[in-house]
PDB file of N, CA, C and O in Angstrom:
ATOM      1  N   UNK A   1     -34.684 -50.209  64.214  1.00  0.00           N
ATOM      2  CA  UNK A   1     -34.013 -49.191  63.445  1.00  0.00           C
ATOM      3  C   UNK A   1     -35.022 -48.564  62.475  1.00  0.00           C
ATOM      4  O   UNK A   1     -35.890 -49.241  61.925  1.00  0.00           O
ATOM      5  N   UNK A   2     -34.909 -47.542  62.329  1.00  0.00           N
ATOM      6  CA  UNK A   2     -35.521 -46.366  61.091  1.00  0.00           C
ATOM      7  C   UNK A   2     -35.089 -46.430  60.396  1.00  0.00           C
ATOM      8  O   UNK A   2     -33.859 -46.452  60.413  1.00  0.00           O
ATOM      9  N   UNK A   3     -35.871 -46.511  59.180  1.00  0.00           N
ATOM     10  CA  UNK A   3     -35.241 -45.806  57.994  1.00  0.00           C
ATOM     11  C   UNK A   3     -35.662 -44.514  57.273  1.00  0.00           C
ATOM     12  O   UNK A   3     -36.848 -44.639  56.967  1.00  0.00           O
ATOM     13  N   UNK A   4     -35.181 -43.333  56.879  1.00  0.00           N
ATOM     14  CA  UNK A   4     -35.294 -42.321  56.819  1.00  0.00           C
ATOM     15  C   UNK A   4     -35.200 -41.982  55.238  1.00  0.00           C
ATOM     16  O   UNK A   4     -34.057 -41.996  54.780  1.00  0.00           O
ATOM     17  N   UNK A   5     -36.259 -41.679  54.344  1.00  0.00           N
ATOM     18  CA  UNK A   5     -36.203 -41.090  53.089  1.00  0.00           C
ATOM     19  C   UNK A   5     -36.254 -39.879  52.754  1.00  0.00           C
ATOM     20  O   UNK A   5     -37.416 -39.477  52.805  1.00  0.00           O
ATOM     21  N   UNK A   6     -35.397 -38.963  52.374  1.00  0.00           N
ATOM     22  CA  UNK A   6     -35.042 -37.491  52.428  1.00  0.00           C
ATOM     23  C   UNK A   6     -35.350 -37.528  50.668  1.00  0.00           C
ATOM     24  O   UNK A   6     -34.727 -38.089  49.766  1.00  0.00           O
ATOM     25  N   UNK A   7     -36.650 -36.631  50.646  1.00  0.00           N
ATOM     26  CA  UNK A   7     -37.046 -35.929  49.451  1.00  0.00           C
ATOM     27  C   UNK A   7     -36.954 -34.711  49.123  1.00  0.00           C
ATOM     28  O   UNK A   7     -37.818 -34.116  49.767  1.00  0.00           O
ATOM     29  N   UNK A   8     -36.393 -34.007  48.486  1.00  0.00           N
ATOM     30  CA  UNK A   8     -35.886 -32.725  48.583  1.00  0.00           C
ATOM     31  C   UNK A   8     -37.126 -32.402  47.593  1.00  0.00           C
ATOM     32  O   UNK A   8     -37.279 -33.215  46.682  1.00  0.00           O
ATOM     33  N   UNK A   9     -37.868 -31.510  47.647  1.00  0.00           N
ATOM     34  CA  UNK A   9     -39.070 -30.723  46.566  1.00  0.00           C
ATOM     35  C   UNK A   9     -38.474 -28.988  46.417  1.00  0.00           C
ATOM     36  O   UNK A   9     -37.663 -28.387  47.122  1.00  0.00           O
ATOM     37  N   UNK A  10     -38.936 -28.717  45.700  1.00  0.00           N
ATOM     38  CA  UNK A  10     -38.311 -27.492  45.161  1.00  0.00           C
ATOM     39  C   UNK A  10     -39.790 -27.466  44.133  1.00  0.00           C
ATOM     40  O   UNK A  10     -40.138 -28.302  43.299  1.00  0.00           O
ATOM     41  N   UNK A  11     -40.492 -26.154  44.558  1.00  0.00           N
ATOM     42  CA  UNK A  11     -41.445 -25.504  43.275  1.00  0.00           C
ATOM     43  C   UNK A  11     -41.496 -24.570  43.638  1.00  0.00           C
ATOM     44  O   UNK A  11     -41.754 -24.322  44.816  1.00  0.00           O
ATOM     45  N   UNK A  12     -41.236 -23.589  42.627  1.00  0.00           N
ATOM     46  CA  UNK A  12     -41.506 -21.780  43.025  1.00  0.00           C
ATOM     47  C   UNK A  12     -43.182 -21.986  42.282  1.00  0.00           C
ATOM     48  O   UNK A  12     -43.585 -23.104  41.961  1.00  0.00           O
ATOM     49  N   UNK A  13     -43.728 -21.163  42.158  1.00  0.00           N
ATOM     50  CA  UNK A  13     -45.288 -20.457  42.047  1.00  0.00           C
ATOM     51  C   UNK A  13     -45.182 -20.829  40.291  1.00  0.00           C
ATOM     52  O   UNK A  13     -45.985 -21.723  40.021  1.00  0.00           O
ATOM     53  N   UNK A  14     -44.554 -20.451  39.322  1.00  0.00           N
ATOM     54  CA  UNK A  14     -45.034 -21.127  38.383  1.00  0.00           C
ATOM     55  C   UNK A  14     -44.791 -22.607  37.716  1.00  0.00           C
ATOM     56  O   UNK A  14     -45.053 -22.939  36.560  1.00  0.00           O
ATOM     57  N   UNK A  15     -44.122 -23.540  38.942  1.00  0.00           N
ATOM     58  CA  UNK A  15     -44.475 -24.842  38.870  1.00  0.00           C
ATOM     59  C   UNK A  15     -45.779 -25.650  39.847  1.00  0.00           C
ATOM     60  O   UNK A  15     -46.004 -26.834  40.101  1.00  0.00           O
ATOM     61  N   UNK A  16     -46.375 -24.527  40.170  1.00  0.00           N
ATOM     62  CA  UNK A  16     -47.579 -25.039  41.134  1.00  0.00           C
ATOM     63  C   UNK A  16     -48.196 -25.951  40.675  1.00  0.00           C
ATOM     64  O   UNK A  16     -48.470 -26.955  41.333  1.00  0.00           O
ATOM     65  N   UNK A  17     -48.635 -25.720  39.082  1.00  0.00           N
ATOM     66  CA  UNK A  17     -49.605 -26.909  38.752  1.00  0.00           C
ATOM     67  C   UNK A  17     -49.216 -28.293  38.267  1.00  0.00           C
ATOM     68  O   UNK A  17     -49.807 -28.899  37.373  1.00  0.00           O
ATOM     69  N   UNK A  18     -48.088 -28.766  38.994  1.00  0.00           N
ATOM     70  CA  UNK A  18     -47.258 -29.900  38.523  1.00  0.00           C
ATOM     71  C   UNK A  18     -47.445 -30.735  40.141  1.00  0.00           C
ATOM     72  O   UNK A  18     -47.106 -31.917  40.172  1.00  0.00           O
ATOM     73  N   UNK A  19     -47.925 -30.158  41.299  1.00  0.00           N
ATOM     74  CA  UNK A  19     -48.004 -30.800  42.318  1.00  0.00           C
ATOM     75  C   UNK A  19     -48.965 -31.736  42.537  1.00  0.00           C
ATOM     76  O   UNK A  19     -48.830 -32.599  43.404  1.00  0.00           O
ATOM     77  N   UNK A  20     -50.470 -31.605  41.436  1.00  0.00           N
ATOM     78  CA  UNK A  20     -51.410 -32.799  41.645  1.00  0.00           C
ATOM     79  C   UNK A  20     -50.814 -33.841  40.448  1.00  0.00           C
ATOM     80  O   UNK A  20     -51.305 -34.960  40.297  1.00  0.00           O
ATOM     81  N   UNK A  21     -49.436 -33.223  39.420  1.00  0.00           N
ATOM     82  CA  UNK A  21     -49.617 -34.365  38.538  1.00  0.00           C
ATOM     83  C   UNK A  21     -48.100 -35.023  39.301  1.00  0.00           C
ATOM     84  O   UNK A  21     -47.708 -35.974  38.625  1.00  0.00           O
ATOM     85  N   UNK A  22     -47.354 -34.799  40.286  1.00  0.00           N
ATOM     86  CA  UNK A  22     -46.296 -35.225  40.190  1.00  0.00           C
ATOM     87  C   UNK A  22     -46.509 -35.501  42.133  1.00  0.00           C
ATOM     88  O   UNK A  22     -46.874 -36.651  42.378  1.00  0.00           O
ATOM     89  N   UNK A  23     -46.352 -34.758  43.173  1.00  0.00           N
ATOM     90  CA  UNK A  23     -46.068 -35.115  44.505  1.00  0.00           C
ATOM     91  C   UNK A  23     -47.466 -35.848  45.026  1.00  0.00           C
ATOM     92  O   UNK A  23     -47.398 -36.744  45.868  1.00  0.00           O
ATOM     93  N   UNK A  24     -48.891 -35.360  44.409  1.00  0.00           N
ATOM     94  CA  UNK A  24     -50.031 -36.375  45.072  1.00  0.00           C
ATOM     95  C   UNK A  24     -49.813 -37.274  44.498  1.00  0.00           C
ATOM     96  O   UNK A  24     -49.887 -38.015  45.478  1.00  0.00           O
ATOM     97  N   UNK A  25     -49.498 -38.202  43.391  1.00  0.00           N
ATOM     98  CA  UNK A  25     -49.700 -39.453  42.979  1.00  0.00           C
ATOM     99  C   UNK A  25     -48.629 -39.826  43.976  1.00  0.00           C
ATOM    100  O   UNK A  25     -48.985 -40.565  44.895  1.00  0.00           O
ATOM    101  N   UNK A  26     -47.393 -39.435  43.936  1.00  0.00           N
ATOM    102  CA  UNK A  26     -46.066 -39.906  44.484  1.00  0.00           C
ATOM    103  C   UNK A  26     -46.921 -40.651  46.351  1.00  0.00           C
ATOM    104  O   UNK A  26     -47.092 -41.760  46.857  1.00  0.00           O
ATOM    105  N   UNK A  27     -47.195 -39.242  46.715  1.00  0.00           N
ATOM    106  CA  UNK A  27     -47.902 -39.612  48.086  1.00  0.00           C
ATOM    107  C   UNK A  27     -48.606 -40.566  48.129  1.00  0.00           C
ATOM    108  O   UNK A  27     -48.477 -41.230  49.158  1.00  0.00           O
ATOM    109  N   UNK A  28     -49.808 -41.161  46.922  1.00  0.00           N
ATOM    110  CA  UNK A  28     -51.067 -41.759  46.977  1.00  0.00           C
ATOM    111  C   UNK A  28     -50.162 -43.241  46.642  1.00  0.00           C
ATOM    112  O   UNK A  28     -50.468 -44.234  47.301  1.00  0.00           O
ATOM    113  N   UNK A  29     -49.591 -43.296  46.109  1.00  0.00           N
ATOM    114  CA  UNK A  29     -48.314 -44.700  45.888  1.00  0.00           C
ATOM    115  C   UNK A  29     -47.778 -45.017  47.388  1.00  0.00           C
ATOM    116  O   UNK A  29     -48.253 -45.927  48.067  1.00  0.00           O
ATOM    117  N   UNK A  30     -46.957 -44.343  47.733  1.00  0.00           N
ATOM    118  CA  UNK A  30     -46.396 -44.670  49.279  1.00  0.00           C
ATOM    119  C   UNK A  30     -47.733 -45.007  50.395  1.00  0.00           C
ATOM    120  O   UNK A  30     -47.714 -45.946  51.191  1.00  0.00           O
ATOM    121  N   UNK A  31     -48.707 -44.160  50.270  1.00  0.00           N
ATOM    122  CA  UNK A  31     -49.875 -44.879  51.076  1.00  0.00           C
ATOM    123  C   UNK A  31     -50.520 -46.457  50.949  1.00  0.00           C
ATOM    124  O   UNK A  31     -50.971 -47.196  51.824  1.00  0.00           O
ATOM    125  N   UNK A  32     -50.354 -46.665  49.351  1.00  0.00           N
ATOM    126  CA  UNK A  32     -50.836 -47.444  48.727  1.00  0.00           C
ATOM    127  C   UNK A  32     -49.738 -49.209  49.377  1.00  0.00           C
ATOM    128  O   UNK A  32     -49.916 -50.165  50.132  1.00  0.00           O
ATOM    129  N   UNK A  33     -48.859 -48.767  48.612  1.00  0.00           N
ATOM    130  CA  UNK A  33     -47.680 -49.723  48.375  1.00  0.00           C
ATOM    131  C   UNK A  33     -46.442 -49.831  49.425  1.00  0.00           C
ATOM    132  O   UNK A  33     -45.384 -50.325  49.034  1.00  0.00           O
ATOM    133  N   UNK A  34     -46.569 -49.408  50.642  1.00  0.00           N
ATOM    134  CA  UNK A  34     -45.522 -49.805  51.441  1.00  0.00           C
ATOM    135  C   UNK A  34     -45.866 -49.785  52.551  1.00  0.00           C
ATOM    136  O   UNK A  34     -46.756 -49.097  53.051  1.00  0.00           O
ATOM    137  N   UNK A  35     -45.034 -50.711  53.146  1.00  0.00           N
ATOM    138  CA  UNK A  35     -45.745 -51.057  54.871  1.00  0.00           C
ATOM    139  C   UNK A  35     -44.571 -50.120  55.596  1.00  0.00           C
ATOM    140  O   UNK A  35     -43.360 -50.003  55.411  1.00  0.00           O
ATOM    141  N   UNK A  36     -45.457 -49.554  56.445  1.00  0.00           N
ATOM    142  CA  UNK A  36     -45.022 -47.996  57.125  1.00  0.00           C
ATOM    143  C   UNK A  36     -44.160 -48.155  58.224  1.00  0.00           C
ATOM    144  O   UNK A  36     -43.398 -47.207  58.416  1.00  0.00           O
ATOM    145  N   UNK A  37     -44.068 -49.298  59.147  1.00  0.00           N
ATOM    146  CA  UNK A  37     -43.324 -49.335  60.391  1.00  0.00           C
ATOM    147  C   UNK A  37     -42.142 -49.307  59.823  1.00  0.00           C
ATOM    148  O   UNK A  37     -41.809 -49.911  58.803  1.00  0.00           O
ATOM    149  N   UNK A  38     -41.297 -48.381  60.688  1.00  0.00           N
ATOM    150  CA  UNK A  38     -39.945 -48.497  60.487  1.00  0.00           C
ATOM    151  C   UNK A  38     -39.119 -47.053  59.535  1.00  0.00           C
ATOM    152  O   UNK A  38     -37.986 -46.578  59.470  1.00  0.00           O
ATOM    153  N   UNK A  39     -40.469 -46.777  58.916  1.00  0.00           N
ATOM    154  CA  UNK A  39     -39.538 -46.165  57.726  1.00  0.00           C
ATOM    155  C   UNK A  39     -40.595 -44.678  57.770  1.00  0.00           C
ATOM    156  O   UNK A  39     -41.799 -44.787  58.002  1.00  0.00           O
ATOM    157  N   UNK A  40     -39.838 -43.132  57.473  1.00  0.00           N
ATOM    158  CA  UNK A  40     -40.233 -42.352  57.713  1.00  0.00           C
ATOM    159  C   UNK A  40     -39.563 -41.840  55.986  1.00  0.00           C
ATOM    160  O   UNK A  40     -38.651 -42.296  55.297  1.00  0.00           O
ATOM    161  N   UNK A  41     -40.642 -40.580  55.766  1.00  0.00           N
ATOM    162  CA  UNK A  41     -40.233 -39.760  54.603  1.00  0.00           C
ATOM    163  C   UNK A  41     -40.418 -38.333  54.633  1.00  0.00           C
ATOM    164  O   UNK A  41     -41.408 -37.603  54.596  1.00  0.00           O
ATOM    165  N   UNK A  42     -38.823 -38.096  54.733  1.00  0.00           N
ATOM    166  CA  UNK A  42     -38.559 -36.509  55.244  1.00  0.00           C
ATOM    167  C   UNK A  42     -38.549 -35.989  53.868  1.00  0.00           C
ATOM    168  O   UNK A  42     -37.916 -36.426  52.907  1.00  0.00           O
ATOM    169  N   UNK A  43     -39.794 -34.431  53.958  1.00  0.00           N
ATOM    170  CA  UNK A  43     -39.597 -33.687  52.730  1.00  0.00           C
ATOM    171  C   UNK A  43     -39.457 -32.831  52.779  1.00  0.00           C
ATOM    172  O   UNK A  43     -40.405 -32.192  53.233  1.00  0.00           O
ATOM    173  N   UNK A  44     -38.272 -32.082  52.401  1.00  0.00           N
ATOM    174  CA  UNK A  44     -37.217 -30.851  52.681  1.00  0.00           C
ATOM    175  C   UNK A  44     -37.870 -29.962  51.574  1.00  0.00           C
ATOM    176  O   UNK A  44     -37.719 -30.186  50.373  1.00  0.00           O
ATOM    177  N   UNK A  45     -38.786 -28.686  52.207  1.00  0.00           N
ATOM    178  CA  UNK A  45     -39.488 -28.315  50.801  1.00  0.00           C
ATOM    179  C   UNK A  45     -38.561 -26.917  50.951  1.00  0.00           C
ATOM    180  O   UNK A  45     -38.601 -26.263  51.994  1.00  0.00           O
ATOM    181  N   UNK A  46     -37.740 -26.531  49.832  1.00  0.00           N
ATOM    182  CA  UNK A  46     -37.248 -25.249  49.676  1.00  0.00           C
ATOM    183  C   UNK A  46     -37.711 -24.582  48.488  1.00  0.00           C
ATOM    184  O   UNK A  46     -37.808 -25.307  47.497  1.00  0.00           O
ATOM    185  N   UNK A  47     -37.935 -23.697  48.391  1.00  0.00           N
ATOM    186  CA  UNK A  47     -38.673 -22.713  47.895  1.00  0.00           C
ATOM    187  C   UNK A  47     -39.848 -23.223  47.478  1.00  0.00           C
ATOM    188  O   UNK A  47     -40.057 -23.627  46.334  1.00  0.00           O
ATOM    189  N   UNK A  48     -40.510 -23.219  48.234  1.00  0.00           N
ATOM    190  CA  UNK A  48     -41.975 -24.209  47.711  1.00  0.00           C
ATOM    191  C   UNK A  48     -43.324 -23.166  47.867  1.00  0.00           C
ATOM    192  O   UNK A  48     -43.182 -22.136  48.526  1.00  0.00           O
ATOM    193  N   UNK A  49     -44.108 -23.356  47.486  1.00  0.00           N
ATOM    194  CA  UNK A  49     -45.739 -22.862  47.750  1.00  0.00           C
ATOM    195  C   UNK A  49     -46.236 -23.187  48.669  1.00  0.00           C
ATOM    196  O   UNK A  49     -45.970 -24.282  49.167  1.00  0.00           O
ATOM    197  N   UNK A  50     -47.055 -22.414  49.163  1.00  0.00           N
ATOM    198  CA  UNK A  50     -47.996 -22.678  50.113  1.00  0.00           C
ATOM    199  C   UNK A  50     -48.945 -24.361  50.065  1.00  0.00           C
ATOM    200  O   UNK A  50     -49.077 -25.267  50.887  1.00  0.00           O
ATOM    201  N   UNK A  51     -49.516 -24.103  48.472  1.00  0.00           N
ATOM    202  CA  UNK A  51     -49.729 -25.098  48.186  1.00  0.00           C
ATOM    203  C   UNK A  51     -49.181 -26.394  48.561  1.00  0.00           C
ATOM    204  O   UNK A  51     -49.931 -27.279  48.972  1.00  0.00           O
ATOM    205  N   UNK A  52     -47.668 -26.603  48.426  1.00  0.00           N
ATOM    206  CA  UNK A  52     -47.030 -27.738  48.415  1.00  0.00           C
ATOM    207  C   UNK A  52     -47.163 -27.982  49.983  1.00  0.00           C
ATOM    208  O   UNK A  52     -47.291 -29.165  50.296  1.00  0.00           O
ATOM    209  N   UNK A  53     -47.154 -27.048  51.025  1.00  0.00           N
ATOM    210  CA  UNK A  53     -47.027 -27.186  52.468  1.00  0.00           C
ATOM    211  C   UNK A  53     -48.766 -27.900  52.933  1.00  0.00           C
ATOM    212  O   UNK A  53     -48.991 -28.909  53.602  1.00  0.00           O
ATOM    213  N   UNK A  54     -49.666 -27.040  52.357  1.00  0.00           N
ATOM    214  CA  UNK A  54     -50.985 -27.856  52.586  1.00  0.00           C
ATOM    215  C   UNK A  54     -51.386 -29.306  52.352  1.00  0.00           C
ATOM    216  O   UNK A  54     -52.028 -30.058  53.085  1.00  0.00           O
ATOM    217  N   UNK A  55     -50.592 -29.614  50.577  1.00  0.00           N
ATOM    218  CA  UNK A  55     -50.958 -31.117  50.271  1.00  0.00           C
ATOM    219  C   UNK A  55     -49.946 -32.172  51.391  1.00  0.00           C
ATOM    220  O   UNK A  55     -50.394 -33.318  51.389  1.00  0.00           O
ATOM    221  N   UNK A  56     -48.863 -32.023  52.199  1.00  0.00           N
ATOM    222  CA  UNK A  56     -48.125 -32.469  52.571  1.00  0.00           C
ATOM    223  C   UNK A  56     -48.465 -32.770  54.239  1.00  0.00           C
ATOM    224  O   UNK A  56     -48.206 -33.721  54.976  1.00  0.00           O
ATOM    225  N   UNK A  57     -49.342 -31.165  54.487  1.00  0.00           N
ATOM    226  CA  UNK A  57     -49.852 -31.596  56.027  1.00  0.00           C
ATOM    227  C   UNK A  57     -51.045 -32.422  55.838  1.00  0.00           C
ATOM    228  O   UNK A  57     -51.279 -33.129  56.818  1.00  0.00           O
ATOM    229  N   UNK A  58     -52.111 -32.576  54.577  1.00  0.00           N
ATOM    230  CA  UNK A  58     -52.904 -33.334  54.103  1.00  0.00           C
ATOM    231  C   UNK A  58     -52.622 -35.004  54.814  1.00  0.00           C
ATOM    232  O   UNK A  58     -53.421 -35.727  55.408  1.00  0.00           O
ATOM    233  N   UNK A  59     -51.490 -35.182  54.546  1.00  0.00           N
ATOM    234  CA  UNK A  59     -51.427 -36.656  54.118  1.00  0.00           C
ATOM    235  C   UNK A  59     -50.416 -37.169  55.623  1.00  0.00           C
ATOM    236  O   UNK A  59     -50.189 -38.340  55.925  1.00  0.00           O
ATOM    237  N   UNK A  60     -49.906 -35.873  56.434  1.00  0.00           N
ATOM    238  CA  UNK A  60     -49.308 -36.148  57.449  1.00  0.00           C
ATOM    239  C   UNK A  60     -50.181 -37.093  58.416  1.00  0.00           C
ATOM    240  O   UNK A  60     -49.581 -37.942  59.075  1.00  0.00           O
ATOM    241  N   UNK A  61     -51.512 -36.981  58.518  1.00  0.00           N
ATOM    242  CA  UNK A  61     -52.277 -37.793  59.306  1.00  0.00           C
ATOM    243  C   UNK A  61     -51.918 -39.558  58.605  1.00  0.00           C
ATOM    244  O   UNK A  61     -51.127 -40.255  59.241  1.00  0.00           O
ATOM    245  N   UNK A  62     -52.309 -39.901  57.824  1.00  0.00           N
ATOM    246  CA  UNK A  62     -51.910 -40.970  57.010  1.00  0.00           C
ATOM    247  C   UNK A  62     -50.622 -41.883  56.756  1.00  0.00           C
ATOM    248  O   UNK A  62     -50.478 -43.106  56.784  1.00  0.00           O
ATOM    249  N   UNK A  63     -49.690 -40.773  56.485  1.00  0.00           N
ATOM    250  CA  UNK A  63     -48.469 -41.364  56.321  1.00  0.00           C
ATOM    251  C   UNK A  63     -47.294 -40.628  57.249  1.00  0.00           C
ATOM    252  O   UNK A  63     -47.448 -39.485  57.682  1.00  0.00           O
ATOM    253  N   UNK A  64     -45.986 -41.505  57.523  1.00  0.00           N
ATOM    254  CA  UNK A  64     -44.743 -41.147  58.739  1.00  0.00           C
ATOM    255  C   UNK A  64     -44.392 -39.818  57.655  1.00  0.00           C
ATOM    256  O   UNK A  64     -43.476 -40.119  56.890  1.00  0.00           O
ATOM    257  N   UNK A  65     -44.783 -38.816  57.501  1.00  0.00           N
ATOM    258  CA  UNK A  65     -44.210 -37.898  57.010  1.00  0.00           C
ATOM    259  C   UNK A  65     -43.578 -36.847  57.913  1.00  0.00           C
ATOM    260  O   UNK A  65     -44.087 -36.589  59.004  1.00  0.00           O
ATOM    261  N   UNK A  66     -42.191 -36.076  57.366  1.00  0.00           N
ATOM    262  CA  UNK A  66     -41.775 -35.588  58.593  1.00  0.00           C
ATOM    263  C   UNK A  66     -41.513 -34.088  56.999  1.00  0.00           C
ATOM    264  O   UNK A  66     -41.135 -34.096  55.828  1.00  0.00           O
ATOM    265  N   UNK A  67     -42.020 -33.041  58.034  1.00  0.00           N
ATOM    266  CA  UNK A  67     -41.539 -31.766  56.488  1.00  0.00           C
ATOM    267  C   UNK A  67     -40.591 -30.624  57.294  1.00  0.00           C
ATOM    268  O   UNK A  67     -40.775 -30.015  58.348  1.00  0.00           O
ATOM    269  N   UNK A  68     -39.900 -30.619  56.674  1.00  0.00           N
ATOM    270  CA  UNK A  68     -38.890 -29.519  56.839  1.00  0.00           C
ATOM    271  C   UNK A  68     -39.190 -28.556  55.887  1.00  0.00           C
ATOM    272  O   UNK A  68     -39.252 -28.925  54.715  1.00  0.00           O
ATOM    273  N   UNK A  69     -39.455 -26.993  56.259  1.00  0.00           N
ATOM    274  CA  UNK A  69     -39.884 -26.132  55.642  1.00  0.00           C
ATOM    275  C   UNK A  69     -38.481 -24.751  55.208  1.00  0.00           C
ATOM    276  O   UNK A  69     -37.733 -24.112  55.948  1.00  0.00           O
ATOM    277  N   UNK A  70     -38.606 -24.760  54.114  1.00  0.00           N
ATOM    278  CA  UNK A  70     -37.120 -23.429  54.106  1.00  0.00           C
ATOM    279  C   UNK A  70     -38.169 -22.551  52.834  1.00  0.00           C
ATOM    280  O   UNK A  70     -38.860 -23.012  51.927  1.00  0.00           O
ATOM    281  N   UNK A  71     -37.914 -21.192  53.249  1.00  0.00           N
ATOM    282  CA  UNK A  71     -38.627 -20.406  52.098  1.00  0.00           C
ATOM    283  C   UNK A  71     -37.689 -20.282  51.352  1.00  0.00           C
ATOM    284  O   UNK A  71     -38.067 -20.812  50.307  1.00  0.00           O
ATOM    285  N   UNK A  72     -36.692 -19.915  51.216  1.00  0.00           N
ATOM    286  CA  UNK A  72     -35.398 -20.199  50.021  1.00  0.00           C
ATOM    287  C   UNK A  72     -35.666 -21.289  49.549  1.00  0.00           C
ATOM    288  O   UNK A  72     -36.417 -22.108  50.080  1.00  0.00           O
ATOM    289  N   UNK A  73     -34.923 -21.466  48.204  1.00  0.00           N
ATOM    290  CA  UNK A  73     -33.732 -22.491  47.738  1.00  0.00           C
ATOM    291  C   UNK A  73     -32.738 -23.099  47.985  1.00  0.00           C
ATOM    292  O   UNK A  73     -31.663 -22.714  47.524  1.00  0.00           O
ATOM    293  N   UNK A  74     -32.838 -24.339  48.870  1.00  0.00           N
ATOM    294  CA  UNK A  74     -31.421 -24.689  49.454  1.00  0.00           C
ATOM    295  C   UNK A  74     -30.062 -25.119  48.511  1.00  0.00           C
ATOM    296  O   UNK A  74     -28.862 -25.033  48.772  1.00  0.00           O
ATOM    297  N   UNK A  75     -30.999 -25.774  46.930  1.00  0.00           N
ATOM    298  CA  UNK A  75     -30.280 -26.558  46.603  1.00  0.00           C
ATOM    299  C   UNK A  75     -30.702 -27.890  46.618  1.00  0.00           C
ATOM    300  O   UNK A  75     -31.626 -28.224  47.360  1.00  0.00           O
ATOM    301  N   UNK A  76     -29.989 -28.904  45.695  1.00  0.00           N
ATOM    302  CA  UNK A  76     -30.560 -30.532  46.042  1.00  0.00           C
ATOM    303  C   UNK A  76     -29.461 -31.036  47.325  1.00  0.00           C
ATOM    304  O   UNK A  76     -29.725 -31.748  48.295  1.00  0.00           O
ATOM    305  N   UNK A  77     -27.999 -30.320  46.903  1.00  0.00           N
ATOM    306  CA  UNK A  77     -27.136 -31.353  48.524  1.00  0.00           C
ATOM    307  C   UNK A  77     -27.574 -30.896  49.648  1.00  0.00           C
ATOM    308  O   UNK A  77     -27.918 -31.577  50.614  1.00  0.00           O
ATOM    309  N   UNK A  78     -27.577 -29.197  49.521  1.00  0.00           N
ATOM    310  CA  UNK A  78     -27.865 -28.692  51.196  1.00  0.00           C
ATOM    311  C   UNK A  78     -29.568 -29.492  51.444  1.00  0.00           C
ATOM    312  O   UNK A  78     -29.828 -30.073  52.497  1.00  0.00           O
ATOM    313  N   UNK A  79     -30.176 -29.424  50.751  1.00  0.00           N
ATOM    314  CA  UNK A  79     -31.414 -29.546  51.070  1.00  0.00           C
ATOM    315  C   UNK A  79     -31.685 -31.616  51.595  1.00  0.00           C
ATOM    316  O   UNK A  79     -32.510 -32.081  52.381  1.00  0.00           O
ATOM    317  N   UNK A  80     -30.765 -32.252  50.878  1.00  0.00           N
ATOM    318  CA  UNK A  80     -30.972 -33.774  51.097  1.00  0.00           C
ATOM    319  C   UNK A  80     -30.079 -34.002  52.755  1.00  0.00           C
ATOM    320  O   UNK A  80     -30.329 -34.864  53.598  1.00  0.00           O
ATOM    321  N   UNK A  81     -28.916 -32.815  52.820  1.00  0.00           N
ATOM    322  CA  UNK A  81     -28.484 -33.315  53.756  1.00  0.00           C
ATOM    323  C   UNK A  81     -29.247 -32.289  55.455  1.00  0.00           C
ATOM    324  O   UNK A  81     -28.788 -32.321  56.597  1.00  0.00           O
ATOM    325  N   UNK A  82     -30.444 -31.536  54.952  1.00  0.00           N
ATOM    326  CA  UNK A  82     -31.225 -31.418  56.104  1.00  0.00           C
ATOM    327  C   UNK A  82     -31.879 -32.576  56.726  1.00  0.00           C
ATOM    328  O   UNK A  82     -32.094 -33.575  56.039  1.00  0.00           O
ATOM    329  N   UNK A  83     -32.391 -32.515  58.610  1.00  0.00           N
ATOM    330  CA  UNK A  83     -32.642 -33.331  59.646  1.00  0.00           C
ATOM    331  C   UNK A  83     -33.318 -32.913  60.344  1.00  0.00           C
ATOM    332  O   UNK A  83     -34.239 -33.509  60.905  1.00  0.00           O
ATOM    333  N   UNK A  84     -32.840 -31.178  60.530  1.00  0.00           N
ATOM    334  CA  UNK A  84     -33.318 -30.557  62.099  1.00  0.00           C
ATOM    335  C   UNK A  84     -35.027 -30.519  62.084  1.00  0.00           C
ATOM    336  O   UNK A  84     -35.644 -30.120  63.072  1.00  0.00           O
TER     337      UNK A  84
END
């Protein structure tokens, strides 16, 4: 069985510079501190930066990351309860 962690991110352009102090550490922890079989971490980025899409394919080699991309704002429910 899988287990599936749905992170919803949300940054428009003038929260850009909050992504090396807040989603790379987050990433560099999960690389660090958890054993990977089994468990995947879906990140539902709505209205996000370019930026946020680069650091995320970054680390896709490394870690079960799965990204769901929306150029809107979904929201935190619509956005936690994306899959496709």
């Amino acid at each position: 069985m899988q287990l599936s962690i749905v992170i919803p991110v949300y940054n428009p352009v003038h929260l850009e510079s909050k992504i090396q102090e807040f989603l790379v550490p987050q990433l560099e922890s999960f690389k660090r501190n958890s054993r990977l079989g089994g468990v995947e971490w879906i990140y539902v980025c709505n209205g996000c930066t370019e930026k946020t899409r680069q650091v995320l394919n970054d680390y896709q080699d490394t870690l079960p990351l799965k990204v769901l991309w929306f150029d809107e704002g979904l929201g935190f429910t619509k956005a936690t309860n994306e899959r496709s």
